[in-house]
Structures are given as C-alpha cells and as structure tokens.
C-alpha positions as MATLAB code, in Angstrom:
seq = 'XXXXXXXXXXXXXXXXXXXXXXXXXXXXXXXXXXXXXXXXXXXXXXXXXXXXXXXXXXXXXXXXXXXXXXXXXXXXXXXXXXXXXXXXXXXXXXXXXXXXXXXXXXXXXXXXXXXXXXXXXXXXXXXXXXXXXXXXXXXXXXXXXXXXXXXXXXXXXXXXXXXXXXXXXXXXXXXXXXXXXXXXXXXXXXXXXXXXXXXXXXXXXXXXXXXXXXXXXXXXXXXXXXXXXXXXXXXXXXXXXXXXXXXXXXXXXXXXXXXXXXXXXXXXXXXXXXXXXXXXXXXXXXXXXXXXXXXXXXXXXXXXXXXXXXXXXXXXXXXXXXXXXXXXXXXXXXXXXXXXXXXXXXXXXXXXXXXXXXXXXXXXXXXXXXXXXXXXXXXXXXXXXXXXXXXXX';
ca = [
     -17.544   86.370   61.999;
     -15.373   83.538   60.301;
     -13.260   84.699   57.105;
     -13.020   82.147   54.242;
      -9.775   83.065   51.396;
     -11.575   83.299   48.191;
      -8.454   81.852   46.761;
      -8.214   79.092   48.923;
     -11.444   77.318   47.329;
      -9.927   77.248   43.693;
      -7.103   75.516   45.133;
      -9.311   72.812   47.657;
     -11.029   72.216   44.569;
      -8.059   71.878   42.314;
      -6.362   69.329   44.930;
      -9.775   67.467   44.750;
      -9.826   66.859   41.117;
      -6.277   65.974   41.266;
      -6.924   63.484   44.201;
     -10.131   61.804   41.817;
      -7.447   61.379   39.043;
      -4.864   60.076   40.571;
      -7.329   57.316   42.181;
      -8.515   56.599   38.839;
      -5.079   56.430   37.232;
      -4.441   54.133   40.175;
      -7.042   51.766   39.160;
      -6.422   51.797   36.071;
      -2.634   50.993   36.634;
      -3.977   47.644   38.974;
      -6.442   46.641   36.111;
      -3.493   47.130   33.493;
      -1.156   45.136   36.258;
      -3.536   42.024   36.442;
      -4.061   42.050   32.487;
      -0.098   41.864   32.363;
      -0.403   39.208   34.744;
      -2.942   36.964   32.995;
      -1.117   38.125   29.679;
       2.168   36.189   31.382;
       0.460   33.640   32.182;
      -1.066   32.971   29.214;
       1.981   33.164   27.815;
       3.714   30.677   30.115;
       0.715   28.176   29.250;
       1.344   28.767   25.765;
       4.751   28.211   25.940;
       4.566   25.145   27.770;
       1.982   23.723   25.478;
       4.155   25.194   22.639;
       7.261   22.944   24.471;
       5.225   19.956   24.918;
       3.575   20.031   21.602;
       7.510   20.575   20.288;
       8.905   17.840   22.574;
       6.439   14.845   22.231;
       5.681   15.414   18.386;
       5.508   12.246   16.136;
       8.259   13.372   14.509;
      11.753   14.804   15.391;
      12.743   18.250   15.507;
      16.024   19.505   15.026;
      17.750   22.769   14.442;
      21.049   21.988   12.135;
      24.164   24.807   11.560;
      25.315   25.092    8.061;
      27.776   21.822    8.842;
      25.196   19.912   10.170;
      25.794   20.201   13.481;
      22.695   19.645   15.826;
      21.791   23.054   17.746;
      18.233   22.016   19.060;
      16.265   18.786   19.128;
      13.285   17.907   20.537;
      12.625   14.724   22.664;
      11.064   12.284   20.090;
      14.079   12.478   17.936;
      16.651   12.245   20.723;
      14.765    8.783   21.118;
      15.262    7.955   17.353;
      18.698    8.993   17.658;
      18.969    6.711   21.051;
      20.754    9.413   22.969;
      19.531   12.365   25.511;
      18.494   15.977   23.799;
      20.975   17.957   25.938;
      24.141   15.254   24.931;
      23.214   15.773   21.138;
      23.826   19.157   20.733;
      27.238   19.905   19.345;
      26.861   16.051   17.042;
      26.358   16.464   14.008;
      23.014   14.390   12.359;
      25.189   13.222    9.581;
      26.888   10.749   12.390;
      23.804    8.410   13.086;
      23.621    8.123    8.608;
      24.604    4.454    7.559;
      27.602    4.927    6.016;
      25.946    3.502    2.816;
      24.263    6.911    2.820;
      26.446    9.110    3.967;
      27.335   11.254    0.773;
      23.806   11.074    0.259;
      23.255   13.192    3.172;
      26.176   15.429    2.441;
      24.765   16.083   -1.053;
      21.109   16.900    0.640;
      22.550   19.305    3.570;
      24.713   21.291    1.131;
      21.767   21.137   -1.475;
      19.307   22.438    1.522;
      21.565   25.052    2.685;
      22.050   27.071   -0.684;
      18.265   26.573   -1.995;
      15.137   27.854   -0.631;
      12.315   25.554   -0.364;
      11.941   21.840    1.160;
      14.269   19.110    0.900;
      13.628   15.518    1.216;
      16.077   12.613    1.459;
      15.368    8.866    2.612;
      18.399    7.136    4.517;
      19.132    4.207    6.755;
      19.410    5.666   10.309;
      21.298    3.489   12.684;
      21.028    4.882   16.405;
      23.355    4.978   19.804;
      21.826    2.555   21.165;
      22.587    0.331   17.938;
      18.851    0.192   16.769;
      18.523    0.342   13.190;
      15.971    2.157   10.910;
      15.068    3.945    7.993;
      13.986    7.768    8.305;
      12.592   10.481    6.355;
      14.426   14.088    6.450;
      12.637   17.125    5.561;
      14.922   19.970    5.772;
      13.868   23.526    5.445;
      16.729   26.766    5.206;
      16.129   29.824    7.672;
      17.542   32.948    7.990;
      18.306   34.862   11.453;
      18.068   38.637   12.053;
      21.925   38.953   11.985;
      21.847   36.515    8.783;
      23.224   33.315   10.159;
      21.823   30.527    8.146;
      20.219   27.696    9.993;
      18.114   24.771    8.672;
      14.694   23.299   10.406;
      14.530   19.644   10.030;
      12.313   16.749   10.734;
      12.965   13.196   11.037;
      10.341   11.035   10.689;
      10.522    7.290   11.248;
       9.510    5.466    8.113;
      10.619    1.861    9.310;
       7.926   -0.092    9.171;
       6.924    1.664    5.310;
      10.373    0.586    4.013;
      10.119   -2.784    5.719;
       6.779   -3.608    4.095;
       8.042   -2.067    0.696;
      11.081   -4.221    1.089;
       9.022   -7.496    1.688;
       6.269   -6.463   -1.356;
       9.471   -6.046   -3.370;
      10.216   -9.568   -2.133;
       7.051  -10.952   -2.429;
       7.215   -9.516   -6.459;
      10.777  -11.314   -7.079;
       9.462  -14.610   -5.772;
       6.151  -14.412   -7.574;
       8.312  -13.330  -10.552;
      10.716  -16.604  -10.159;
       7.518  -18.606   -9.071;
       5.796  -17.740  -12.467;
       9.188  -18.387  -14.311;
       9.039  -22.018  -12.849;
       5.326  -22.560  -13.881;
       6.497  -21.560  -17.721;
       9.734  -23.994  -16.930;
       7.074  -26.952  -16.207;
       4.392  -26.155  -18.471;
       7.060  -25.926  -21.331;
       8.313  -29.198  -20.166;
       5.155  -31.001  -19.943;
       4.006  -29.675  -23.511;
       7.319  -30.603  -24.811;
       8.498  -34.017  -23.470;
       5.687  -35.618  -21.613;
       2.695  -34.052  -24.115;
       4.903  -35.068  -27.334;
       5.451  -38.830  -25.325;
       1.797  -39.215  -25.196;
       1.053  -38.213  -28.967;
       3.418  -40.654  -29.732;
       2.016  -43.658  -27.530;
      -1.107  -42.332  -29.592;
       0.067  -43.100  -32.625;
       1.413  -46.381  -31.994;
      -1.553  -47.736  -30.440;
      -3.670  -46.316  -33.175;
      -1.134  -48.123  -35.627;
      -1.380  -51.203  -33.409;
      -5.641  -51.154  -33.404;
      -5.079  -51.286  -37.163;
      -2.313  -53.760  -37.651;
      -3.929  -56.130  -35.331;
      -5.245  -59.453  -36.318;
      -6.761  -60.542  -32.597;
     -10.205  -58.739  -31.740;
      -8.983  -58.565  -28.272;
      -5.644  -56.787  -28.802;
      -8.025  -54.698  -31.140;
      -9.988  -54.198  -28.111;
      -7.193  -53.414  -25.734;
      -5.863  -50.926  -28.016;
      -8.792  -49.255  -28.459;
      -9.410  -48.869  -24.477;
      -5.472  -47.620  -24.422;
      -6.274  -44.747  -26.997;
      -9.250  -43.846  -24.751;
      -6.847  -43.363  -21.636;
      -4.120  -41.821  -23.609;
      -6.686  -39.457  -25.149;
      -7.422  -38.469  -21.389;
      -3.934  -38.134  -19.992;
      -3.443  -35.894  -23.050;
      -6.140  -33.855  -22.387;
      -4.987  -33.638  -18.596;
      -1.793  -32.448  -19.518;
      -3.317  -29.777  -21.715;
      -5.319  -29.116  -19.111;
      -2.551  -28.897  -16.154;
      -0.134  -26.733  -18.811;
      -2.861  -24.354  -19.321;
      -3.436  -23.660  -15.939;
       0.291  -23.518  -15.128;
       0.831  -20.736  -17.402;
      -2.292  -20.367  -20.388;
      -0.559  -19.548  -23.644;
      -3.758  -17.744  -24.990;
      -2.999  -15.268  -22.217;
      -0.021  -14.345  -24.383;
      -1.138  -14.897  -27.945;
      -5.088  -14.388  -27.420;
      -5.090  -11.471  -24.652;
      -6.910  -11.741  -20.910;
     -10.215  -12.277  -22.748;
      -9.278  -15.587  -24.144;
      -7.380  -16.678  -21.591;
     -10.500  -16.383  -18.962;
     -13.058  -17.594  -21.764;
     -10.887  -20.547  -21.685;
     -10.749  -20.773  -18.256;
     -14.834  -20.523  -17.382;
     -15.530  -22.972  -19.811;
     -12.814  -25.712  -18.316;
     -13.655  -24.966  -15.117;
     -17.688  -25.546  -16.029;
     -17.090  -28.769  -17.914;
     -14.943  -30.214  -15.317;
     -17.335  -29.281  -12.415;
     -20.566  -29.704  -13.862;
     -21.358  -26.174  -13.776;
     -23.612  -23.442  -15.606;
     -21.756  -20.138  -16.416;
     -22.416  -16.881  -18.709;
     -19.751  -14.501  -19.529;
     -20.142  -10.632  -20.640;
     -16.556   -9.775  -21.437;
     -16.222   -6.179  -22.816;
     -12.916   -5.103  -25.398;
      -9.675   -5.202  -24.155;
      -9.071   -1.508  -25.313;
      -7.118   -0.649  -24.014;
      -5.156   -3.544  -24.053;
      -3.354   -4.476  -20.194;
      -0.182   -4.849  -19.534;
       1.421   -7.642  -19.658;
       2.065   -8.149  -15.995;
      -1.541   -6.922  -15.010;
      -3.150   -8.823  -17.478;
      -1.529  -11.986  -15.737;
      -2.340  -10.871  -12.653;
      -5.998  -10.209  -13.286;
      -5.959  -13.761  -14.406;
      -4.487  -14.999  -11.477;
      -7.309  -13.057   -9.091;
     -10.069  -14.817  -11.598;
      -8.752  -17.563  -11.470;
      -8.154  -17.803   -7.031;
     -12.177  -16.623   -6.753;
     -13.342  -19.478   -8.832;
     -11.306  -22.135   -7.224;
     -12.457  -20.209   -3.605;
     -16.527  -20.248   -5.072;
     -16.407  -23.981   -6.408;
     -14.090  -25.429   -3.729;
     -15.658  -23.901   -0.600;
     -19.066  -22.304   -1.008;
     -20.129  -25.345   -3.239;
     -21.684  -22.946   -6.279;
     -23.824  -24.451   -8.975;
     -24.056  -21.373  -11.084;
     -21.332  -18.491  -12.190;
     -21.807  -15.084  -13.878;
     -18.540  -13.163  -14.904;
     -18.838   -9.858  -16.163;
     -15.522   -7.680  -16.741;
     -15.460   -4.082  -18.240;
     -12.093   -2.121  -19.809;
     -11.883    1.500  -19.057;
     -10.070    3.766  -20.124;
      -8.440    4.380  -16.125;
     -10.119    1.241  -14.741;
     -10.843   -2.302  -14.947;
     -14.562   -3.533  -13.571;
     -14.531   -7.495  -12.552;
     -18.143   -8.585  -11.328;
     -18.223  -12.441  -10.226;
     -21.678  -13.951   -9.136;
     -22.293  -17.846   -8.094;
     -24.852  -19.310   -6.464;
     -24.577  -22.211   -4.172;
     -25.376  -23.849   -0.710;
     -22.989  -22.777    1.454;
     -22.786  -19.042    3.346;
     -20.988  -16.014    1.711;
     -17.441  -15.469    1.874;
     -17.736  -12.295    3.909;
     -19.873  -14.207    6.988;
     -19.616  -17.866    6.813;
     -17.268  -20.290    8.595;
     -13.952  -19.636    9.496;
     -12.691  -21.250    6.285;
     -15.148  -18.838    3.820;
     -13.784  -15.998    6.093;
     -10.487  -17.189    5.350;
     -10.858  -17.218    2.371;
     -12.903  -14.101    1.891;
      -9.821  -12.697    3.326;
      -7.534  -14.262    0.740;
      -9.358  -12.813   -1.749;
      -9.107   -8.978   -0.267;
      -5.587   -8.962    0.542;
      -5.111  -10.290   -3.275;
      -7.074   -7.409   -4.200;
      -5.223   -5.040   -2.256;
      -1.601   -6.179   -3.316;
      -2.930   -5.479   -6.861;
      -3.627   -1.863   -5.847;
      -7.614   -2.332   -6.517;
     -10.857   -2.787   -3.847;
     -13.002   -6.042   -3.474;
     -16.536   -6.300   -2.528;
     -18.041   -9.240   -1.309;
     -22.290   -8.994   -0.872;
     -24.648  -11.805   -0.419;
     -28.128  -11.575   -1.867;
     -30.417  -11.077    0.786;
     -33.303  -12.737   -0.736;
     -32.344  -16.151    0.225;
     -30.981  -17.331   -3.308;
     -27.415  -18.583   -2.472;
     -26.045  -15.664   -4.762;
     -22.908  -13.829   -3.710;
     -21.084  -11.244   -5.680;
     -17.256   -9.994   -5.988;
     -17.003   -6.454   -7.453;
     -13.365   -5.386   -8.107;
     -12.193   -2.147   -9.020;
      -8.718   -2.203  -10.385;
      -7.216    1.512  -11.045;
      -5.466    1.241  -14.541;
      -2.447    3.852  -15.027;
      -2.718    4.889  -18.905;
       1.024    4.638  -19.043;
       0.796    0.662  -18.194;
       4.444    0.160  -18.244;
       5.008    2.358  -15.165;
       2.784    0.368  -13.598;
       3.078   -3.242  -14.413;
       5.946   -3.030  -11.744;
       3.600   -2.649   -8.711;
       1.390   -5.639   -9.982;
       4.272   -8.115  -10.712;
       3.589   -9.286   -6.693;
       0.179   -9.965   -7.668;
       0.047  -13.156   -9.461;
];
C-alpha cells in the first residue's frame, strides 16, 4: 500500500499557487517592460519633433544670462546671426546690435530682467557674415529651480516690414514735396501769368473801344475771345494743380467742382449724391480722397471711353463710402486689356496705400456700366491719422 504525507499536499499546493503568481507577475513585468519601451520611444519622437520644431522655427530662439550672454539658440537664429549655434554660445546678443541701438538694447535687457511680463524692442541687426537687417526681440524673464534668472527670447526678422515702411515713409515725403510744388505752380500761375492775362484783357477791351478802324475793332474783339480762353485754361490748370475750394469750401466743393469741369470739357452726363461732410476730414485725407476721385475719372474717361458718370459719396461717423458708376464702350477695368488691367490695378494699389478696399464690378446685363466701391476706414481722432494718408495723394 503507498503512503501519501497529509502535510505534503498543503505544501504541493502552496508551491503551485506560488508558481501561478510568479508567472503572472512575470507577465505583467514584460507587458510593463514594453509599455516603458514604447513610453521611450515616444518620448524620443517627441523630443526630436520637439528639437526640430525648436531648431527650424520661423523665428529665433535664444536662451540669454542676466548679461546677455547667449546660453542656447536654435538654428534659424544662428542663420540671422550669420554664425553656427554651437560658436554662439558664450557671445553675447547685444554684439550683432548696430551700434546706433546699442543702449537701446541695454535699456530693454536690464528692463526685461527685473520685470515680469514680455518685452519688445525693434533694432537694426547687422550679422557675421556682414548682412544687415532689422529684427524684432521679444524677451520673456524665467526663473530656475535654484533661482538663477534667465530670459527666453525670440528674434524675428522684420526686414522686409521696415523696408516697405521705410519706402511708404518715402513715398509720403515725396508726395508731400510733390504737392508743395503743385501749390508753388498753381500760386504762380494765378499770380503772374493769370494777373498778365487780366491785364492783356483790359487793354484789348480798352483798345475795342478806343478804336476808330472796324477791323482793329474786329481784331480786338477775336483777341478778347482767346484771352478769355487762356484765362479760363489757367483757372482750369490751377484748379487741378491744387483746387483752392478744397481748402476754403471742404472735399464736397472741391469734387462738385471737379465733376462738373470734367463733364463740360468732355461732353459728358453726370449726377452727384454727395452726403455732409460731418464729420469733417482731415486735411490730408480730404486731399487724398480728392486725389483717388480725381485718378478714377481720368482712368473712366481716358481709357474705358464712358459717356455717363454717377458719384455717390457717404460720411460716417468711422468710414467714408465712395461709389463711382460710368458707362461706356470699352471692357471693365477689372477684365479688359492689359491697359484697363493696368489701370484697374492703379486704382487698387491707390486704394490700398490710403488704408481703404476698392471694388471694381461690371454690370452683367450688357449696359457698359462699371462700378468702384471704396471703403475708406476713418479714425475719429483724424489727426493721428492724416499721417498714414499723406502718401496717398
């Protein structure tokens, strides 16, 4: 007869469970092993997207000590600064300032290392590799665990904004000495050639009356007819040079005058719908305005041949409306020949210099009409603004 230990079965039992367990801890030690392992490499892929996204941003990344000195930068502004990432470190970003701007920067860094909160400071940038630029720093203070202060900053490249806010600054000093020298010849041509003329006037007019032969009589008479007409072109050519109702009379005047000229000259049927000048324009927009007005209607007479103009112009309190209409035989601005395109174009980047939007529609009914709509924005505080729109004359 075979003897089984009663006690050995508690135990073979025991060692079972134990055996189960451990097997199960064991898998559950290789499952927690491969989640660590796609945990890393998540982690690595994050941090390599994290590094790319940090090296090839638009902007550059640097980490600055309290003097400035560069402790990290990121590829993009190792190429503004024209020098490799690793040789940077240790220069300080205050070395690659024009030195037209270098208290400037000195003020910002010390400002941005005592205050909390984002800095900004504009300065010429001029690079190793002797490029030169203009860029934007944005500087932000941080604070380490063991309290070291450092400062996050970002340069961004703002080149090509300076450069075009440079030649619109340009492009406003020469209209501003281009609209001085219209004044300078209107004001001449009032005063010595206009006066001239009225007295030629007078002493033909004397002569028609002093004059005992029918045919001087006649003469005279066909001299006051031309003199009459030279005056009236020299009114005509001062106006247009510089309108003095613009300045005594307001924008209103000014473009009433300037529809009804144009239509007499060029044979032409117009309407007008001009609303109050309240509030009144600035001085400089009201001349620019007049300037826009007055470009369309040579562009709709001169090159799309109209027969027919509508001008309808609304003050708002924030805005000024401008609707022009004409109606003639050639194809709209916005899809004609090159020259209409041309000039369509003309017209827009006008528009655009004077901070508004023009647009140009054809009727689609086959009736030669074509409409500009312009939308000028209108600060309340004109004064503030009348700088932006001296480059729009």
């Amino acid at each position: 007869m075979q003897y089984h230990d009663p006690v050995s079965r508690p135990a073979e039992h025991t060692t079972h469970v134990l055996a189960q367990a451990l097997h199960r801890h064991q898998e559950e030690l290789v499952q927690q092993n491969d989640e660590l392992h796609r945990a890393q490499s998540e982690l690595a892929a994050a941090r390599d997207r994290y590094r790319d996204l940090y090296d090839f941003a638009p902007v550059g990344y640097f980490t600055l000590d309290v003097d400035g000195r560069i402790l990290d930068v990121n590829r993009t502004g190792a190429t503004l600064l024209g020098m490799a990432p690793l040789t940077l470190r240790g220069h300080g970003l205050g070395r690659f300032v024009l030195a037209g701007d270098s208290d400037r920067w000195q003020r910002h860094l010390q400002h941005a290392v005592a205050t909390d909160g984002l800095q900004r400071l504009d300065v010429a940038i001029a690079a190793h590799d002797s490029r030169f630029g203009y860029g934007q720093i944005d500087s932000l203070r941080t604070l380490a665990d063991d309290g070291a202060i450092t400062l996050r900053v970002t340069l961004t490249d703002i080149t090509g904004r300076m450069r075009a806010d440079m030649d619109r600054r340009m492009a406003a000093l020469d209209n501003d000495a281009r609209e001085d020298e219209r004044r300078r010849v209107a004001l001449e041509l009032h005063e010595n050639l206009g006066q001239t003329l009225s007295g030629l006037k007078l002493d033909v007019t004397h002569l028609v009356h002093v004059s005992e032969s029918a045919a001087c009589r006649q003469a005279a008479r066909a001299m006051l007819t031309a003199l009459d007409a030279a005056v009236s072109t020299v009114r005509r050519i001062t106006a247009e040079l510089h309108p003095p109702m613009l300045d005594d009379l307001g924008l209103n005047a000014a473009i009433d005058w300037l529809a009804h000229d144009t239509s007499q000259r060029m044979g032409l049927q117009h309407s007008l719908a001009l609303g109050p000048e309240i509030p009144p324009l600035a001085p400089a927009t009201a001349l620019a305005v007049y300037r826009f007005v007055q470009a369309a209607l040579s562009h709709l007479l001169h090159h799309a041949d109209s027969t027919d103009v509508h001008l309808e112009m609304q003050r708002q309190p924030d805005a000024l409306k401008l609707v022009m209409q004409a109606r003639g035989t050639v194809g709209p601005l916005s899809a004609g020949s090159d020259r209409q395109t041309h000039d369509g174009q003309l017209l827009q980047h006008r528009a655009r210099l004077m901070g508004g939007r023009l647009m140009i529609a054809a009727a689609r009914d086959g009736s030669g009409w074509q409409s500009l709509y312009l939308s000028l924005p209108i600060a309340l505080n004109e004064q503030g603004r009348a700088q932006h729109t001296d480059a729009l004359a």
